[in-house]
C-alpha positions in Angstrom: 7.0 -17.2 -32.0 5.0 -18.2 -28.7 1.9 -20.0 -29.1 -1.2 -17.4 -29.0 -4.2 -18.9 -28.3 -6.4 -16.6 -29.7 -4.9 -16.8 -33.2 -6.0 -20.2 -33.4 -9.8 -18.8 -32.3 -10.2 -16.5 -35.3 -8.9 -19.9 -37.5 -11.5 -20.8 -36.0 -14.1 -18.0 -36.7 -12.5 -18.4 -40.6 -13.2 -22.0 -41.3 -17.2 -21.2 -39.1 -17.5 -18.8 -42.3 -16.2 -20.8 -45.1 -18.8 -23.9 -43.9 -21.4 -21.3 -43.9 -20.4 -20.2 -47.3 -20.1 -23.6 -49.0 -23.5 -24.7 -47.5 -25.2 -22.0 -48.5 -25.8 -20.0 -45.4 -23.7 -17.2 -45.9 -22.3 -15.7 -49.4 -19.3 -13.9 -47.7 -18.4 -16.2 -45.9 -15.9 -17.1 -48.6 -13.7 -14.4 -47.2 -12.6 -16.9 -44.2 -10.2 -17.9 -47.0 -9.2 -14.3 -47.2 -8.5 -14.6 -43.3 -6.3 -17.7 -43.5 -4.1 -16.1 -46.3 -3.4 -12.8 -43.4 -2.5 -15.6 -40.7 0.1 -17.4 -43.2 2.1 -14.3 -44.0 1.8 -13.1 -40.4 3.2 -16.4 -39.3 5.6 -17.4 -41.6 7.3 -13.9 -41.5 7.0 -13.6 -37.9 8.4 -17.1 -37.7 11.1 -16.3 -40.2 12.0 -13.4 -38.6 12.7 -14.9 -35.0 14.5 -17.4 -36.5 17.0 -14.7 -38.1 17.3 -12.9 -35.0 18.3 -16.5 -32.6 20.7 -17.6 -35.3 21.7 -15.4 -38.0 20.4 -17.5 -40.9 16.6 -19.2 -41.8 16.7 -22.9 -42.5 14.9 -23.8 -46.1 15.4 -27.2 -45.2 13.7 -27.0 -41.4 10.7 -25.3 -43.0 9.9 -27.1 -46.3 9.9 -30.1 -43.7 7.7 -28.5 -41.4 5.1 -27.4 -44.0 5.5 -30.8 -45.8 4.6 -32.8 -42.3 1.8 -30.2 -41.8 -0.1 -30.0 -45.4 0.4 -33.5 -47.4 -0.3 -35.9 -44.9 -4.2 -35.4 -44.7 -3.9 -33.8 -48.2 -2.9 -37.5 -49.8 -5.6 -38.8 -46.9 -8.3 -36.7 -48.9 -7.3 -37.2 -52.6 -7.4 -41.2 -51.8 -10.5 -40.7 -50.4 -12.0 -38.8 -53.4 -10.9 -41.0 -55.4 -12.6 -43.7 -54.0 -16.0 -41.7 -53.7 -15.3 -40.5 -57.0 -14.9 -44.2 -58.7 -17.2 -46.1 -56.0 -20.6 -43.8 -56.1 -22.4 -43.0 -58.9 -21.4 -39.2 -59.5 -20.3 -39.4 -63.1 -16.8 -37.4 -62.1 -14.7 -40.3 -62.8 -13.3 -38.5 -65.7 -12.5 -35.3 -64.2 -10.5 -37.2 -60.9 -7.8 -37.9 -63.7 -3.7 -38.2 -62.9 -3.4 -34.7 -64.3 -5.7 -34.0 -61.7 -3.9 -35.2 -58.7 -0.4 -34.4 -60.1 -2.0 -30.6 -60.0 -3.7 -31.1 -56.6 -0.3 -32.3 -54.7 1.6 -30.1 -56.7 1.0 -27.2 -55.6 -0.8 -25.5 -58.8 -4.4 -27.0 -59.0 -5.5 -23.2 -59.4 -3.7 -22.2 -62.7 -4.6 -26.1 -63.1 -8.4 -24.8 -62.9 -8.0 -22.0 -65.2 -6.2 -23.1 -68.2 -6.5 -26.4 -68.5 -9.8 -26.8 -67.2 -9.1 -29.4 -65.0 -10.0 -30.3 -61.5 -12.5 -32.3 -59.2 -15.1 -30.5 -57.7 -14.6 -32.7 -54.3 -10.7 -30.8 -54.1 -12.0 -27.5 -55.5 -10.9 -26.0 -52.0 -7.3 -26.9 -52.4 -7.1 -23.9 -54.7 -6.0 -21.6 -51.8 -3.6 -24.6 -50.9 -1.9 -24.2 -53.8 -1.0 -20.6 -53.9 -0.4 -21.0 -50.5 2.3 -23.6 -51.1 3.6 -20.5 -54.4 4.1 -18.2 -51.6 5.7 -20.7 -49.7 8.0 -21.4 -52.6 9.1 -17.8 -53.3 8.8 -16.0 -50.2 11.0 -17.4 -47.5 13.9 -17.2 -49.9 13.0 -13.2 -50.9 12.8 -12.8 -47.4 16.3 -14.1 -46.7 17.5 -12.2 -49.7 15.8 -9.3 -48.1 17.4 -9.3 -44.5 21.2 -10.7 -45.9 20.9 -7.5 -47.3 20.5 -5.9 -43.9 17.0 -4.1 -45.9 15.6 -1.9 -43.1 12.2 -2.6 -41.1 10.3 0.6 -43.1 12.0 -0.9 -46.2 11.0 -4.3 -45.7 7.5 -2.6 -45.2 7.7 -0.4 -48.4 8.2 -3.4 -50.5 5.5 -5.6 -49.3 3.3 -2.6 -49.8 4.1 -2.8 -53.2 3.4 -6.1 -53.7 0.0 -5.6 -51.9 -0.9 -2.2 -54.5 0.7 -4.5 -57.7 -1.7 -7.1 -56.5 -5.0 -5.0 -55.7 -4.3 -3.0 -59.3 -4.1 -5.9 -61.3 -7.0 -7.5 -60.2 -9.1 -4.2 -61.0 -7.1 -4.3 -64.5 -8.4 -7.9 -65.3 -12.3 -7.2 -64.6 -14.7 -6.7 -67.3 -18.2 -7.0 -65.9 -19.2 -8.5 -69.1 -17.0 -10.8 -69.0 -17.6 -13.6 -66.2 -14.1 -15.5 -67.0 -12.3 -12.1 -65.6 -13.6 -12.5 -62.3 -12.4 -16.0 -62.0 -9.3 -15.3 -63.0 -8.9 -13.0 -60.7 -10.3 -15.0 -57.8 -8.2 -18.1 -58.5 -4.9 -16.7 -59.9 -2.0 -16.2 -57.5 -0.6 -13.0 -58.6 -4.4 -11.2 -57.9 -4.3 -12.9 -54.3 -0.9 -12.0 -53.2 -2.2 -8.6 -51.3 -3.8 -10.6 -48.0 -0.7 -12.5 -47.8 2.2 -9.8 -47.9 -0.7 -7.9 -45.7 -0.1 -10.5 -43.3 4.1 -10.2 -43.3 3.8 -6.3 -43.6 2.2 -6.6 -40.0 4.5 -9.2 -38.9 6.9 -6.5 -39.3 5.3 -4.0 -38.0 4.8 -6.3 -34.6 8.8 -7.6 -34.5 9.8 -4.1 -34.8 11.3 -2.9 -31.7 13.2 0.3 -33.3 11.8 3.5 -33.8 11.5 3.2 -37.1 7.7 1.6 -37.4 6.6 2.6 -34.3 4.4 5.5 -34.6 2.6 3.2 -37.8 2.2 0.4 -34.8 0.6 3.2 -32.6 -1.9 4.0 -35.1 -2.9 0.5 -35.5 -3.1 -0.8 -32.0 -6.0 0.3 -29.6 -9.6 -0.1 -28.9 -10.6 2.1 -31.7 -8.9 -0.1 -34.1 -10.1 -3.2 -32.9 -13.7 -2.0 -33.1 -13.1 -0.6 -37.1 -11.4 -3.6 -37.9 -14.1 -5.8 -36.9 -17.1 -3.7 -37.9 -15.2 -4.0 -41.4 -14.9 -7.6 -41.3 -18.5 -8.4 -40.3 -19.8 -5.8 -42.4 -18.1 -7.4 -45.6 -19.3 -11.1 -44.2 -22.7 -10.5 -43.6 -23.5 -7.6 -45.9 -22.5 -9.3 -49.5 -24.7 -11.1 -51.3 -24.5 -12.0 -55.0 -26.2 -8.9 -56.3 -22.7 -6.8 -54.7 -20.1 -9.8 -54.9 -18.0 -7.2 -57.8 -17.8 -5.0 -55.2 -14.7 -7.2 -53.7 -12.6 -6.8 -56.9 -12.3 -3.3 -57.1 -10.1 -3.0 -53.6 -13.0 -4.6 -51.5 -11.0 -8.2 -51.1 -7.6 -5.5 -49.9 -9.7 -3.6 -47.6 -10.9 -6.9 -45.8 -7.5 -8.3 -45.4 -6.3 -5.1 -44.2 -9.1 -5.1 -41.4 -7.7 -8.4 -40.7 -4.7 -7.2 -40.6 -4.9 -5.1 -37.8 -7.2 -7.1 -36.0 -4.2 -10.0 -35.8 -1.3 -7.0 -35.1 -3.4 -6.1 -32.1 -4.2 -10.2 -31.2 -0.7 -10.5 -30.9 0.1 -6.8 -28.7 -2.9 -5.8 -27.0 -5.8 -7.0 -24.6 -8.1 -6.5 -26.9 -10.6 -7.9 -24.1 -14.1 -9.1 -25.0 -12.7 -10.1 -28.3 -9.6 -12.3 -27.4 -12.3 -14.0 -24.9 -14.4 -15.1 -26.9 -11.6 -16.6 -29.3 -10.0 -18.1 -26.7 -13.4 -19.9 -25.9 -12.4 -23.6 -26.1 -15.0 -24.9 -29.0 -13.5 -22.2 -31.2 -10.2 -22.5 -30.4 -10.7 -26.2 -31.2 -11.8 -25.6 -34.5 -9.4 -23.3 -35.0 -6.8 -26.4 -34.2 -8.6 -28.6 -36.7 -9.5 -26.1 -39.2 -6.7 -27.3 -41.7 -8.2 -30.8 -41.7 -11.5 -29.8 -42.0 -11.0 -27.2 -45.0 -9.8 -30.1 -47.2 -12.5 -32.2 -45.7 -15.8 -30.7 -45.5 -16.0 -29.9 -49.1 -17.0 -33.4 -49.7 -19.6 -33.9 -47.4 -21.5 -30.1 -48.1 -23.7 -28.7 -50.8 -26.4 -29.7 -52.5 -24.2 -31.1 -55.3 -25.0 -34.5 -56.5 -20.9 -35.3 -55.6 -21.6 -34.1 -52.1 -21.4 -37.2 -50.3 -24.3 -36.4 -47.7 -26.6 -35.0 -49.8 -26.0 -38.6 -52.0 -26.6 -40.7 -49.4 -29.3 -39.5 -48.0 -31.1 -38.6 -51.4 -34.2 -40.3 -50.7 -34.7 -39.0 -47.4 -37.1 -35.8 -46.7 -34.7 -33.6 -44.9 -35.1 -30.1 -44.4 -32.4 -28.0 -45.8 -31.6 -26.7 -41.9 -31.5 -30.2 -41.3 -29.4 -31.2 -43.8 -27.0 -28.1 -43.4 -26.5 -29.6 -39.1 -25.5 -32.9 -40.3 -22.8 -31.8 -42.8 -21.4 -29.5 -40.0 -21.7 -32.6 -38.0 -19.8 -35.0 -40.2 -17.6 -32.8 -41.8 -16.2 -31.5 -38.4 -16.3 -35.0 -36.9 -14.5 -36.8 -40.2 -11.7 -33.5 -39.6 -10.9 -34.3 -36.2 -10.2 -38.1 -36.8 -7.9 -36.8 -39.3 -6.4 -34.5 -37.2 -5.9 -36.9 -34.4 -5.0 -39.6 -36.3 -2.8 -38.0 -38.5 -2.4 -34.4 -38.8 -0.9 -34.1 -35.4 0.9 -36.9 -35.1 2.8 -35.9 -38.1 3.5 -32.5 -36.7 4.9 -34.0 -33.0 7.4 -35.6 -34.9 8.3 -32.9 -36.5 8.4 -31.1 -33.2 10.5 -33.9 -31.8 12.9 -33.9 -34.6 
């Protein structure tokens, strides 16, 4: 898949929106996350799918490598480093940073890790979404194969994401009870109720390889001004309009009909001049972020909140700050800490891959 540029903007735009959220400025801005998940099925399936077409067959080896040179380098980076805040400041977590801990963090399950064995440091509490990221990495490319060895038809293909997406939304209504908080973190944290923005994102991967008539009225309806406009009125609405008083409103199909915004917003990224919008997300700063945003996800959530494990809130305990203040220079060293970890490492591990 060619490199679009404005794919790494709305990265970009995500990880803007999970900072805003985890320092307080902005409750929906937790669905950045949401965003990320759309991008990895998109990619991966768009990327799995070019690779069929060129050679007849998909590498498992070729793309465990590539995620592995892209996600643990700056992932071990971080966990060293939290350990060493963790044991070296006074925040009273040194229990909860155990090897249980770690094993769960770079193994890929830290979010059934959080839920029944109530485990986890609050410094790695993002890597959550890293982890069922890494499930769907596990599964997926392999369905996938299964799915086009079988020569499974493009409206196919779509049919049974789809179902995945419904089985996903459904159960995640089935699990609520509003008197029961536990429910909603189950469903927040537990793969199977976040598998809908993910097979959202390969559903339209599909949808944009197709070159048959078979999907091409569905890619019609999705494509054009109109759609770009809904999609993002939907978006925004849903980041700027919940607050904690409406949060439960995302359970019951809200956290499916953001995805699907996004959805569509990406399909028409990749096939039409969407104008304004690809401007501004090809505007440089935001395109940058967008190319650091992996590094500073893992990062920032050690340097923001007003926990007393955030490490700039700690160190600067004494000081009067304002809370706008304080806010700028956690943006300020969380982004600058992510890009010296992903020029000093992130990339570097990624060119050899490239090179390789």
């Amino acid at each position: 898949m060619t490199y679009i540029r404005s794919l790494d903007g709305l990265r970009g735009v995500s990880i803007l929106l999970v900072l805003c959220a985890h320092t307080g400025l902005l409750v929906g801005g937790v669905l950045g996350v949401d965003i990320f998940f759309v991008l990895s099925g998109f990619l991966i399936t768009s990327k799995l799918s070019q690779e069929w077409d060129l050679t007849g067959s998909i590498s498992f080896k070729t793309f465990y490598l590539k995620r592995a040179r892209k996600l643990f380098p700056v992932l071990f980076l971080i966990t060293f480093l939290v350990f060493i805040v963790t044991h070296g400041f006074d925040t009273g977590l040194e229990a909860q940073f155990s090897g249980t801990t770690v094993l769960s963090i770079l193994g890929g399950y830290e979010n059934w890790a959080y839920l029944y064995l109530n485990i986890g440091s609050p410094l790695l509490a993002q890597t959550w979404s890293l982890s069922i990221e890494e499930q769907f990495y596990l599964f997926f490319p392999a369905f996938f194969f299964l799915l086009l060895s079988l020569r499974v038809p493009e409206r196919g293909k779509v049919g049974i994401f789809f179902l995945f997406v419904v089985l996903s939304c459904a159960l995640k209504i089935l699990l609520i009870d509003v008197q029961n908080p536990h429910t909603f973190t189950r469903a927040y944290y537990g793969t199977d109720c976040r598998m809908d923005p993910l097979f959202l994102g390969a559903i339209f991967a599909v949808i944009s390889g197709n070159q048959g008539r078979g999907l091409s009225r569905l890619k019609k309806w999705c494509i054009g001004p109109v759609q770009v406009l809904a999609a993002i009125c939907v978006m925004a609405g849903y980041a700027f309009g919940i607050t904690g008083a409406n949060l439960n409103f995302l359970y019951f199909g809200g956290f499916t009909l953001f995805a699907l915004a996004a959805a569509i917003l990406i399909l028409n990224l990749v096939e039409f001049d969407t104008g304004l919008v690809r401007n501004f997300l090809e505007f440089g700063p935001i395109v940058w972020l967008g190319e650091i945003s992996y590094s500073l996800y893992l990062v920032h959530f050690i340097f923001t909140g007003e926990r007393n494990d955030a490490l700039v809130s700690y160190l600067i305990r004494d000081q009067a700050v304002s809370q706008y203040s304080l806010i700028g220079l956690e943006f300020f060293v969380s982004i600058g800490f992510a890009a010296l970890c992903y020029y000093g490492l992130e990339r570097k591990f990624i060119r050899v891959g490239v090179k390789s």
